[in-house]
Structure formats: C-alpha cells, structure tokens
Legacy VTK file of the C-alpha trace (Angstrom):
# vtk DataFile Version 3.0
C-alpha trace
ASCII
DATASET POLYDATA
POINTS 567 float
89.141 87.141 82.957
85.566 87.360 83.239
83.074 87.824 80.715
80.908 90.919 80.838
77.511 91.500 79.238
75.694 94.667 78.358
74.887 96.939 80.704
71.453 96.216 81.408
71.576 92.749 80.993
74.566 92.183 83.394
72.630 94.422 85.894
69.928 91.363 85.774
72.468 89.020 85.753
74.156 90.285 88.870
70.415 90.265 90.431
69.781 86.469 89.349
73.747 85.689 90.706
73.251 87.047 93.951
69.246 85.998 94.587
71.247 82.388 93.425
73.962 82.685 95.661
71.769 83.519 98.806
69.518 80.746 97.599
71.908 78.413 97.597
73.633 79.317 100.501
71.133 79.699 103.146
67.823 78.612 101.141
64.637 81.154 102.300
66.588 81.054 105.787
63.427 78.646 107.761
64.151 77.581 110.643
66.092 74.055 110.672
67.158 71.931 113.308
71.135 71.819 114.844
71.744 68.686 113.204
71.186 70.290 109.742
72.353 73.575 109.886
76.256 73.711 109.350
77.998 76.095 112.672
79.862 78.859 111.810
83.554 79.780 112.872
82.232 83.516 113.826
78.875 85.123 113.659
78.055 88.719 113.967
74.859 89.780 115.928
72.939 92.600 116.840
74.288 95.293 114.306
73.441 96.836 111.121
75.020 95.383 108.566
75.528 96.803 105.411
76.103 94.282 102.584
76.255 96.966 99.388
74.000 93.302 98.215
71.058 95.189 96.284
69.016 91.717 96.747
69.447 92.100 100.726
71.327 95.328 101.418
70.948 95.319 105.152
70.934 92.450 108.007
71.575 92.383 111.622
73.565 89.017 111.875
76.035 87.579 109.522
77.687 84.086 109.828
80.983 83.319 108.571
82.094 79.387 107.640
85.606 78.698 105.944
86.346 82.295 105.477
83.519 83.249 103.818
80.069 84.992 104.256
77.973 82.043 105.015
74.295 83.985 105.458
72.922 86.984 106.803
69.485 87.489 108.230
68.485 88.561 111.650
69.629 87.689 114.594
66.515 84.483 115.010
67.656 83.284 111.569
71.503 84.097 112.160
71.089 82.197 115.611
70.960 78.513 113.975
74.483 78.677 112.794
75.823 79.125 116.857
77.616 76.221 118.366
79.764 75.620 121.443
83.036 76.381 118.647
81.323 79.704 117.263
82.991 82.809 118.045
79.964 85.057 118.574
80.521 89.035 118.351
77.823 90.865 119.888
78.045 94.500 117.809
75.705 96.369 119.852
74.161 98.285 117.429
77.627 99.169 115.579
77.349 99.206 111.464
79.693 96.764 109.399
80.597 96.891 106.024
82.450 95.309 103.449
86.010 95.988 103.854
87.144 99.050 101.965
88.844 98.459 98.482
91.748 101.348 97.710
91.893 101.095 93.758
94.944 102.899 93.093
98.142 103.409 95.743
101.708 102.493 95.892
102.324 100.953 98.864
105.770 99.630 98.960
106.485 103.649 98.210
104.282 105.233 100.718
106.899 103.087 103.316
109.737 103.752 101.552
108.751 107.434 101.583
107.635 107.837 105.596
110.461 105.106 106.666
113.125 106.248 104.365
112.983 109.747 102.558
113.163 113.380 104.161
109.877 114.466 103.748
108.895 117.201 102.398
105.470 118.391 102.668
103.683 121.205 103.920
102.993 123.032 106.210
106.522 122.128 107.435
108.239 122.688 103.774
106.627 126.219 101.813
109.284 127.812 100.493
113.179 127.579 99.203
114.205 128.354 103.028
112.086 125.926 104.624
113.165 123.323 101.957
116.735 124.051 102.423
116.605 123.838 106.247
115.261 119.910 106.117
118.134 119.194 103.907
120.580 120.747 105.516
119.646 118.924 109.155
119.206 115.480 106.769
123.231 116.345 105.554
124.217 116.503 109.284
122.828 113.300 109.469
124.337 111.543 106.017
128.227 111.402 105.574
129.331 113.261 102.693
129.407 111.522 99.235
125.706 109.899 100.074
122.408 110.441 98.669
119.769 112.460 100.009
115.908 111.679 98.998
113.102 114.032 100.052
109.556 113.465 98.623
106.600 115.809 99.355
106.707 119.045 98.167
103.625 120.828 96.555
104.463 124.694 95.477
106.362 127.488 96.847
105.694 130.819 98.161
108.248 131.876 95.155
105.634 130.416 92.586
107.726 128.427 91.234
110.240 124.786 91.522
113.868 125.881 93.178
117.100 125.333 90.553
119.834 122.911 91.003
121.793 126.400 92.784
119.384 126.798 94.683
120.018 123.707 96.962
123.637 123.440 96.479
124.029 126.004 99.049
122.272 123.565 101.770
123.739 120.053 100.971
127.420 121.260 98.973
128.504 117.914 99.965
125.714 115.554 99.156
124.084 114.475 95.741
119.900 115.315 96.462
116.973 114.249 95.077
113.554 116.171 95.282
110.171 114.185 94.214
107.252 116.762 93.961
104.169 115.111 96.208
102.551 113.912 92.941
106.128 111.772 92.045
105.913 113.092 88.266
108.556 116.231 89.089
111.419 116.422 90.447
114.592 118.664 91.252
118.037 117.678 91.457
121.172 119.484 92.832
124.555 120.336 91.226
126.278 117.242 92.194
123.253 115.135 91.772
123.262 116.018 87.866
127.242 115.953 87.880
127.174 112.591 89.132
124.444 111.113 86.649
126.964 112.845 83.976
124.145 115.254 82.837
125.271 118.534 83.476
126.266 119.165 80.084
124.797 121.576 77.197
124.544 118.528 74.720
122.475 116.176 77.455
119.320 114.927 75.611
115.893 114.570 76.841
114.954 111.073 77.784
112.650 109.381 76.253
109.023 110.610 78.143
110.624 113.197 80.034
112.760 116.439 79.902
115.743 118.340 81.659
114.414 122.244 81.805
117.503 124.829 80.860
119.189 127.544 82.188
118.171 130.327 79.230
122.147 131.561 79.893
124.186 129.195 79.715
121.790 125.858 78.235
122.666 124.070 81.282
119.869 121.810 82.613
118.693 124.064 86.049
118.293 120.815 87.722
114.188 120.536 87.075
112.862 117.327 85.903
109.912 116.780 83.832
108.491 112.890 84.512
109.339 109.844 85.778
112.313 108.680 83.207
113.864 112.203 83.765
114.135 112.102 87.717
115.088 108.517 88.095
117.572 109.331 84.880
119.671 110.809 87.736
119.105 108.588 91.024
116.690 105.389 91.470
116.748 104.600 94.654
116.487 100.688 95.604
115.641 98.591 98.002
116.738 95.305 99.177
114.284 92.451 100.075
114.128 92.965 103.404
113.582 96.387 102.922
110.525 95.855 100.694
108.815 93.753 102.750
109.380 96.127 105.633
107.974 98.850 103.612
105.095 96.527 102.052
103.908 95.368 105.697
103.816 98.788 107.021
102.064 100.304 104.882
99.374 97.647 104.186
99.383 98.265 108.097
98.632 101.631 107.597
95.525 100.803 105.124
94.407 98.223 107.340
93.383 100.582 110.099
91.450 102.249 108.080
89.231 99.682 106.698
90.824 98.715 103.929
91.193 94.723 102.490
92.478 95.164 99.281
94.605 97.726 97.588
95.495 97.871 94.074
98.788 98.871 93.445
99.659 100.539 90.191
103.075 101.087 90.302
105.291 98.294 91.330
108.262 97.242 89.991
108.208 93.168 88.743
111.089 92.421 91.371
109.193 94.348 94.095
105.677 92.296 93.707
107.869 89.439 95.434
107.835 91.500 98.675
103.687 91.008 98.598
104.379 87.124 97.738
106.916 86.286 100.667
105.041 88.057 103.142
101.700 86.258 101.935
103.427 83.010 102.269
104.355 83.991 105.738
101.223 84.628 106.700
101.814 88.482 107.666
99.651 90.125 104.250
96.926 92.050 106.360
95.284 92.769 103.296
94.851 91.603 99.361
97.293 93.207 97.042
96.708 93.647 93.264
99.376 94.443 90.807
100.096 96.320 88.101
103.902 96.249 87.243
104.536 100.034 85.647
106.269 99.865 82.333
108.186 102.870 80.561
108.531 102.264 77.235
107.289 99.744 74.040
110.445 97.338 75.023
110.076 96.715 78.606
106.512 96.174 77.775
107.078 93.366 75.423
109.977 92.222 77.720
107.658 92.123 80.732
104.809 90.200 79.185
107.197 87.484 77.512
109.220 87.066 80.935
106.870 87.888 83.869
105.012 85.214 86.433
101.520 85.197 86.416
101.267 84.824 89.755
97.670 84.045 91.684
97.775 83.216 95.402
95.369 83.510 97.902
95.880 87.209 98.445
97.966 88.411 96.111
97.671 88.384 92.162
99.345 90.092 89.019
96.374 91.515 87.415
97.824 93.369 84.826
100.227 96.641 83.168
100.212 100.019 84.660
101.671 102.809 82.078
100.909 106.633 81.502
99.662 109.087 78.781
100.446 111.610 80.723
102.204 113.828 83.759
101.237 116.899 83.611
97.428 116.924 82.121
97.565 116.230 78.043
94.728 118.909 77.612
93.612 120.364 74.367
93.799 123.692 75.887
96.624 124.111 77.818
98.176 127.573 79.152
100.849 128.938 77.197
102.828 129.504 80.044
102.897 125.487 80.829
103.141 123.893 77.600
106.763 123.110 78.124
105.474 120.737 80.576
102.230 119.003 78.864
104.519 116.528 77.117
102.285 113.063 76.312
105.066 110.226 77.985
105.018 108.273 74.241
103.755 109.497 70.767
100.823 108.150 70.158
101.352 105.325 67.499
103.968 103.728 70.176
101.176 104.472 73.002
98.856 102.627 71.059
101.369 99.683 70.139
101.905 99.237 73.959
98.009 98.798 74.908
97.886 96.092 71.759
100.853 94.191 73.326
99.272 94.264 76.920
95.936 93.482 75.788
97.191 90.879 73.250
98.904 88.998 76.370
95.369 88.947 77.831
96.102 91.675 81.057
94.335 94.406 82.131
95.906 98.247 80.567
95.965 100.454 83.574
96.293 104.144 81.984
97.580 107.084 84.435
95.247 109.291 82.024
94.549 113.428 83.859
93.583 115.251 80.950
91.143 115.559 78.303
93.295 115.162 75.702
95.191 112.020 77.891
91.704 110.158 78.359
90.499 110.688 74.868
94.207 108.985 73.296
93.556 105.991 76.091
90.091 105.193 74.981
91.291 105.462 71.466
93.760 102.913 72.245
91.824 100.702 74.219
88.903 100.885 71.311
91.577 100.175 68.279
93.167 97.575 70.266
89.913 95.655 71.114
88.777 95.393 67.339
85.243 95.810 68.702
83.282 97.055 71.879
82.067 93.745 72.798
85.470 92.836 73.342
86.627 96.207 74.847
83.669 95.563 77.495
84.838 92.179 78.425
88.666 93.177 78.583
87.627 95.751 81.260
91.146 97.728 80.679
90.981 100.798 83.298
91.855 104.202 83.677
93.090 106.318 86.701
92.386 109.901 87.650
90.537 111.094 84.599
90.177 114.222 85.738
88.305 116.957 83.787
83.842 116.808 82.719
84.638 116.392 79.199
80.388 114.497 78.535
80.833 113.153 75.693
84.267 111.133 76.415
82.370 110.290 79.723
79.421 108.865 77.575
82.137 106.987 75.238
83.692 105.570 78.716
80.388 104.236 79.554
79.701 102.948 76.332
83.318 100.920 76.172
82.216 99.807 80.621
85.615 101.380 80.836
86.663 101.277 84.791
87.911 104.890 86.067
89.549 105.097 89.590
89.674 108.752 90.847
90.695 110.569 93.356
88.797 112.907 94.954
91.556 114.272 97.274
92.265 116.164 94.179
89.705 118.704 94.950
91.768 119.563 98.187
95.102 119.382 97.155
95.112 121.147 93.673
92.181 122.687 93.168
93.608 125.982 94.545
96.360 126.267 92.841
94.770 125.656 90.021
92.470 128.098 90.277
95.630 130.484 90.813
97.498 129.516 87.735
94.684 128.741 84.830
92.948 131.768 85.701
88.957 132.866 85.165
88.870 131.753 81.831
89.593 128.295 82.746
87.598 128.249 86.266
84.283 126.089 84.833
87.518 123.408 84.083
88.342 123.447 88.291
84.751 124.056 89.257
83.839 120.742 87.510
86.696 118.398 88.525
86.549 115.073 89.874
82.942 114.632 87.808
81.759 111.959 90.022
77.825 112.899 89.568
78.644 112.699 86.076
80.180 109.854 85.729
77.403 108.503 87.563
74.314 109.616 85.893
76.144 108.154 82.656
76.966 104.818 84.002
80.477 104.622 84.250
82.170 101.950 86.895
84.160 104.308 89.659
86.680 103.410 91.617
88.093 105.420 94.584
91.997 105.283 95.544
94.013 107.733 97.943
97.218 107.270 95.475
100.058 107.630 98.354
102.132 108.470 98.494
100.970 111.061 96.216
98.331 112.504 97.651
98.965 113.219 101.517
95.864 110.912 103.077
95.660 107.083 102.776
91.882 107.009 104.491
89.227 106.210 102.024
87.151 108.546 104.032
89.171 111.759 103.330
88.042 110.484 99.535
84.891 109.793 100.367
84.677 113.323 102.610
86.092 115.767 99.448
83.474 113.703 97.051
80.640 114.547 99.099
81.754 118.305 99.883
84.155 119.117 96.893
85.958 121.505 99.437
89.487 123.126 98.653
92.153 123.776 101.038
90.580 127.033 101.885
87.381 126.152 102.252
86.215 126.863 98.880
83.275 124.530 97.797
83.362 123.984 94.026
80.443 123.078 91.606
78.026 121.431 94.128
76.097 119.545 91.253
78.460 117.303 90.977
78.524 116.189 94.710
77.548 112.686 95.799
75.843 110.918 98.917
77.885 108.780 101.591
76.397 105.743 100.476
76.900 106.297 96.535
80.587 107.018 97.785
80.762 103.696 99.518
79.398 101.720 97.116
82.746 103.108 94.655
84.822 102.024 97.643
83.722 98.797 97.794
81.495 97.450 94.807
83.218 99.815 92.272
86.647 98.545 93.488
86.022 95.044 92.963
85.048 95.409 89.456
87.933 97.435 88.801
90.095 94.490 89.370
87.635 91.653 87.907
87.325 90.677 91.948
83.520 91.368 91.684
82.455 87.774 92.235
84.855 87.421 95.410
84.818 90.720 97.233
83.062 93.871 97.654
79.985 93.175 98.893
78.654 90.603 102.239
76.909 88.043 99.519
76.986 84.650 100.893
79.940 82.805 98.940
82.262 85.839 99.083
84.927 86.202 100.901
84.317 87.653 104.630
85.926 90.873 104.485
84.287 93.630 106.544
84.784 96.317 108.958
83.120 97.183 112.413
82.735 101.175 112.551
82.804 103.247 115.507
80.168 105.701 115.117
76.748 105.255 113.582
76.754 105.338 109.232
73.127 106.231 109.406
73.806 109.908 110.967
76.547 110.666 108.270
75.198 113.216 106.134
78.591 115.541 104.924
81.816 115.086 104.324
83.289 115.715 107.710
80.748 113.242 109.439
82.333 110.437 107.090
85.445 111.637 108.112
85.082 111.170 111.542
84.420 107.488 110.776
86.972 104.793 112.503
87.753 101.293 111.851
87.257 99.361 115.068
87.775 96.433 113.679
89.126 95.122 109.939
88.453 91.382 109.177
90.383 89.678 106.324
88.568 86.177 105.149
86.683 85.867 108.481
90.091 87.036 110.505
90.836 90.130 112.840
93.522 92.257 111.027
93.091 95.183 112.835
91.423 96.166 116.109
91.401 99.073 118.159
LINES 1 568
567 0 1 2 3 4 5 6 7 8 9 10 11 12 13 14 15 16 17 18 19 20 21 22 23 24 25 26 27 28 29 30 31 32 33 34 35 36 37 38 39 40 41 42 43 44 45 46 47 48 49 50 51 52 53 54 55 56 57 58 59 60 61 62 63 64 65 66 67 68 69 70 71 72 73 74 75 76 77 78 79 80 81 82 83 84 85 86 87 88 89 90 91 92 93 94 95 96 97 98 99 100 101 102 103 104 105 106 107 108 109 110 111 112 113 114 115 116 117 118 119 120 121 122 123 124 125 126 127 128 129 130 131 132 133 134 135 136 137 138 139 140 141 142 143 144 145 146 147 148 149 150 151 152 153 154 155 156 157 158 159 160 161 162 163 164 165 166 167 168 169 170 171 172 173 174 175 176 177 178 179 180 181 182 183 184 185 186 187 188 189 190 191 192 193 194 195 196 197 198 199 200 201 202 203 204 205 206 207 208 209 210 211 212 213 214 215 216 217 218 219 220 221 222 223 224 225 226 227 228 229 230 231 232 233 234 235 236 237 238 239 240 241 242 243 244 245 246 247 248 249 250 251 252 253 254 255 256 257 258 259 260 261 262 263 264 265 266 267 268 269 270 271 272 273 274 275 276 277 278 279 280 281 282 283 284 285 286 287 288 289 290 291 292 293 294 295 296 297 298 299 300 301 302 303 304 305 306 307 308 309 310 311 312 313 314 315 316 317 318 319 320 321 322 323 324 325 326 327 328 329 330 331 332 333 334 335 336 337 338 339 340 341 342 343 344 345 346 347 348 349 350 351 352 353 354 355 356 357 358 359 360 361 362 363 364 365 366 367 368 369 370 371 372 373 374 375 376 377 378 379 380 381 382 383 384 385 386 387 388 389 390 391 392 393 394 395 396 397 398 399 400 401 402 403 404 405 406 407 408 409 410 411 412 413 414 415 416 417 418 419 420 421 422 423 424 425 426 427 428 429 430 431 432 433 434 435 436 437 438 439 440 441 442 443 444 445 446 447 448 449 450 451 452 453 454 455 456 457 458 459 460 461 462 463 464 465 466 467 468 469 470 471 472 473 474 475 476 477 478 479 480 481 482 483 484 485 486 487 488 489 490 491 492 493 494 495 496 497 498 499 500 501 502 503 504 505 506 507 508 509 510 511 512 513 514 515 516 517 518 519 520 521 522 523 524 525 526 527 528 529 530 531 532 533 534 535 536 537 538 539 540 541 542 543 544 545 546 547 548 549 550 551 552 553 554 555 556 557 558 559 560 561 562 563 564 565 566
C-alpha cells in the first residue's frame, strides 16, 4: 500500500506529482513535428473537460495512448497527437469527466435482489396488506415447500415490523424471508423459523444479532435483529453462473450512470470469483474493489490465512469489510429502541479483529452509523496502528458515519481516516427519524450526513449509493441530496452543512480513489492515469442545485480509453 505523508506536505507532494507527470508526459505542450509526437488511439476535441487535476483542472482536448490519458491541452496542442489511426471524437461543447467512483455498493446483491427477490419497496409495499398481497401472488408463482425472498421494505403505516403471524396467513405453504431495504432487519414467517429449528422458547441469540419475543408465550415473533440473525434462518445462494449474471448486470446498471469503479463492501470470498471470470472474459464494464465481509474473530483469522490476494487489471481484493454496528451504536439512544442498538461484537473482540486485518497488511472497512460506532472504530484503528503515522499510511476506512459529532470528526482528520457516506440518507430516513427521536433529538437529524463538516476539517469523503440498500444507484441522486439535504417531503434540513456540485464531484471521483489507495491510477484526467471518463449530456457549468445535477446523463462511459456505455 502506499505511503502517505502529512497533510500539508502530501498536498505539495500531490502538486509536484502531477506538475511531474504532465511534465513528463507532454513536456510544456510546444508545438513538435509528426515524426516526434507519438499518435493517439482516441482524442477528444472541442469540449470542456474537467480533469478534477488542480495543476490543469480544465482542457478542451484530451488524447488517449495505451489506455491512458496521454495529454490534455487545447484543441492546437491536442491536434499533434491525430493520425490517419486516431479515433477523433468531436464533443461539441459537451463536458467530460473522470468516470464516477461508487465507494460503497453491493453489486452482486443489487442483481440478485432486482433479478431474483420479490421486492418490496414502496410506494408499492406500505403496510401489512400491501406486503401480504406481493407474497401471496409470489406463492402462486413458487410450488409449495420453496422459499420465498422479498427485500425492500422501509416502515409501515402500523409503525411498526409485521410478526411471523402476520404473514403466515399469505404464504401458509411457503417458508419467507423479509430483508428490510437497509439488509440489517429482517422478518421471518412461521415455517421459515420452524424450518431453521428456531421456534423454540430456549433458542439463543446469535452471536451479533437477536430473535425479538412474543411477551406471551417467549416465542421468537419472527423479527430479526442483524445480519447473523436473518441469514441464521435462510442464506440464500447462488451458483456461478448466477453470480456472474448478477455481477454483469448490475455493473451494467452503474455503468450508465458514469460510473468506472465500484467498491464493493460486502462480498462473500467465493463470490469475488464472479468479478475475476468475467474480467478474464473480457465482459467487466467497470473496476471492482473488494472487501470480503467477515462476521466474527474466526472467519477473520480464517480469511486472512486462506484468501487470494488477487490483483488483475480490473479487479483487486483490497481489503476486510466488518461492522460495529446495525442499528446506530449512539450514546444516547431512545429508550424505546435500545433493544435494537446492540454493537455486532464486544469491543475487546472488535478490536482483536481490526489488529488481525491490519496485521495481514489490508485495509479495515468499518460499517460504523453512530456516534458511539465511529468513536469504538477509530479507537480500534488508533490501538491497532501503535502510532498515527502508521494509522495515516494504513488508510483503514469507514462507511456511513453518520451523525456531527466535531471533535471525532477532528480525530478522523487527524488519523486521514477515509469516510464514504451516503447522502441518500437524508431522503430515505431522515423523516422517519424525525418521527421517532422526537424534538429533543431534531439538531441530531438536522445535522446528518455532515459533509461541510467533514470538509472544513479535512477529512477524505467518499460518496457510495450502497444498493441495494438505499433505492438509487446514480451518484447524482448522492450528489443531488448533498447539495439540497431534502427529505422525502420536501423538508430541507440544516442548510450549513450543504455543499457545491463541484465539491460533490470531486468526493465522487478524487475522494473515491483515495478511499481505495487507487489515487495514483484513477480519479482524475492526469496524464499517466488510466482513461476513464464520461461524456455528459447537458452542460456542468449551469448546475447550480440538486435537481440540476440530477438531471445529468451519461452519454457516454469510457473504461481505459474504451466505450462501455453509450446512449
């Protein structure tokens, strides 16, 4: 992994790297003759080009040799790199940018959720009726004795999660599974518990998780408290071809949106293969990170002793995804949910598993909402670095982070701790939050998703749409509820912590390659980096609120120099 300096002095550095690169890549761009100016495979012309390159952060021409950006200029100085071979694109005026860099998303699930679950979400599904209807048409559909997976479901008009009796009713026949839209709760019929053999008084809580009980009768009710408690009664799997028909599609589905490279954060070892075979044949529309998700202190140690390092062209393990938390660990949480606010390990064994990852020299990757959740992660992180020298250079990340708590933000800046967010948050929860925490706890929703915070006090953001939890896989529905911090009704919260479009890009791009050590290969149109960009329909100049960036499209994504997408 790469070394990383202080903060000022890598800003320098990165100045001195790039003015270097560009140097050495295309000199003071003078005029030279054919014979000694290399062609290009493609060159760009006539557009405004936005390179997120603070030494050169806009051009009208870029050329692209080998799969890389070769130089940008304008179009005179672009023009020597044009032979009889060069594929010229004439952008008339249209923007480019790098290509878009999702930092947190599970992509082999977001297929296996649209191509194979019932789903679940709203407006179709808002209450136990609605719910029950799309399982009972998915049970005319199943023969009896099958499973029945629906994913998608946010809150009910009854205010609460329907019990196991609730949906026997609907699917008598038929063990179901419910994943809430966030993947973290779950609900499971009759049979479905029956089946797993847990419908019994003495059933114990799994390790991270919990069965809630009937008050009566000390039954579990069929609601499921975290990952190890829902897929306690039903995993479901996937066979290779499967994966890689999930994998493609929904890389397809980030690909028309701008996106070359997605980090994804929850992948099981034997499902990263799916990303491998499909790079081999040649069908990987975008670059794929990893983070294999482990559960516990033993399939952590068992996963760093056994697993393949693997580093192709596209794809690469880059390190271990685990969690603090489901619901938020806060330090103030309502009495009425602290049933729920379980951490997913005690803490000595939470920090044990950050000193094993970070011992086998990968990246931690911390699913970290609360205060409480963030503040145990950086502890960890801190303890298992020995120093913050070494915690800066080890770069380990955390996702979602979502509650202004300053002075963990400063510590986060201090340790150059990556944070990818989502701001989708804003639309999907805030809401309900606001319903269930109450006034007293209102400052805690107005300020979510701090992302004027966390820039004013340094720290490197990421950006990633987190489907198939959240409902939207565009970056620019992150980048729109970032710059308007509107709810689902229209509410706008705590404007002061509201960014511009381009500060928004730049955490879609730059802020997503660091995220992933990838900052010397993508996320910016340096010369020497790979050519990954996007041609826009619509002009990035006139976007000025969140619904202009919204209306964005991706005309065109290039991987490596390569149409991936066009319109």
């Amino acid at each position: 992994m790469p070394r990383s300096t202080s903060k000022r002095n890598r800003r320098s550095m990165l100045k001195l790297t790039a003015s270097a690169l560009v140097g050495a890549a295309v000199g003071d761009l003078r005029p030279v003759s054919a014979a000694q100016a290399p062609s290009a495979e493609l060159v760009l012309t006539g557009g405004k080009i936005l390179t997120m390159d603070d030494t050169k952060p806009r051009a009208e021409a870029l050329a692209v040799r080998d799969g890389r950006i070769h130089a940008s200029g304008s179009d005179a100085q672009i023009k020597q790199y044009v032979s009889d071979s060069t594929k010229v694109v004439e952008l008339a005026g249209r923007h480019v940018t790098p290509g878009l860099i999702d930092g947190h998303s599970h992509v082999i699930g977001f297929g296996q959720m649209q191509l194979k679950y019932v789903l679940l979400r709203p407006p179709k599904v808002t209450s136990f009726d609605t719910l029950n209807n799309e399982l009972a048409k998915a049970a005319q559909e199943t023969p009896a004795g099958e499973w029945i997976v629906g994913r998608g479901f946010t809150e009910f008009s009854e205010g609460r999660f329907p019990r196991r009796w609730e949906l026997d009713d609907a699917t008598p026949n038929h063990p179901v599974l419910i994943i809430h839209w966030g993947g973290q709760f779950g609900v499971a019929n009759s049979m479905a518990l029956r089946q797993a053999n847990l419908l019994r008084k003495d059933v114990k809580n799994p390790y991270g998780g919990m069965y809630l009980r009937d008050r009566l009768t000390g039954l579990p009710d069929g609601v499921l408290i975290h990952y190890p408690a829902i897929y306690s009664v039903h995993q479901p799997t996937l066979d290779m071809d499967e994966r890689m028909e999930c994998a493609a599609w929904g890389l397809e589905q980030f690909a028309r949106q701008g996106v070359t490279c997605v980090h994804d954060n929850f992948c099981h070892p034997q499902y990263a293969a799916a990303y491998v075979r499909l790079e081999q044949t040649g069908k990987l529309p975008c670059r794929v990170r990893i983070y294999p998700y482990v559960k516990n202190l033993e399939m952590c140690k068992l996963l760093v002793e056994k697993i393949r390092r693997y580093r192709g062209p596209l794809v690469r393990l880059q390190g271990v995804k685990l969690a603090v938390d489901g619901y938020a660990l806060m330090y103030d949480v309502p009495a009425q949910h602290r049933h729920m606010a379980v951490p997913m390990h005690p803490q000595p064994l939470f920090n044990q598993i950050i000193a094993t990852i970070h011992n086998a020299d990968l990246q931690a990757d911390v699913h970290a909402v609360g205060d409480k959740g963030v503040d145990w992660t950086l502890d960890a992180f801190a303890k298992a670095a020995g120093s913050t020298a070494e915690c800066r250079r080890r770069r380990h990340r955390i996702e979602h982070f979502l509650f202004r708590k300053e002075d963990t933000i400063r510590r986060t800046a201090e340790l150059e701790v990556p944070v990818c967010i989502q701001p989708n948050f804003i639309e999907v929860r805030a809401e309900d939050m606001l319903r269930k925490l109450g006034a007293s706890r209102r400052q805690l929703v107005e300020t979510m998703v701090p992302v004027q915070t966390f820039n004013r006090e340094g720290v490197r953001l990421a950006y990633g749409a987190d489907v198939p939890a959240f409902p939207s896989h565009s970056p620019m529905d992150s980048i729109r509820s970032a710059m308007d911090r509107t709810t689902a009704r229209r509410r706008r919260l705590d404007t002061s912590e509201a960014i511009s479009f381009s500060e928004a890009l730049r955490h879609h791009t730059v802020g997503g390659a660091y995220a992933a050590f990838d900052e010397d290969e993508i996320g910016s149109l340096t010369p020497g980096k790979q050519a990954d960009f996007v041609i826009w329909k619509g002009d990035l100049d006139d976007v000025r609120t969140g619904q202009d960036a919204a209306s964005l499209e991706a005309e065109a994504t290039y991987l490596a120099g390569r149409p991936v997408y066009q319109s």
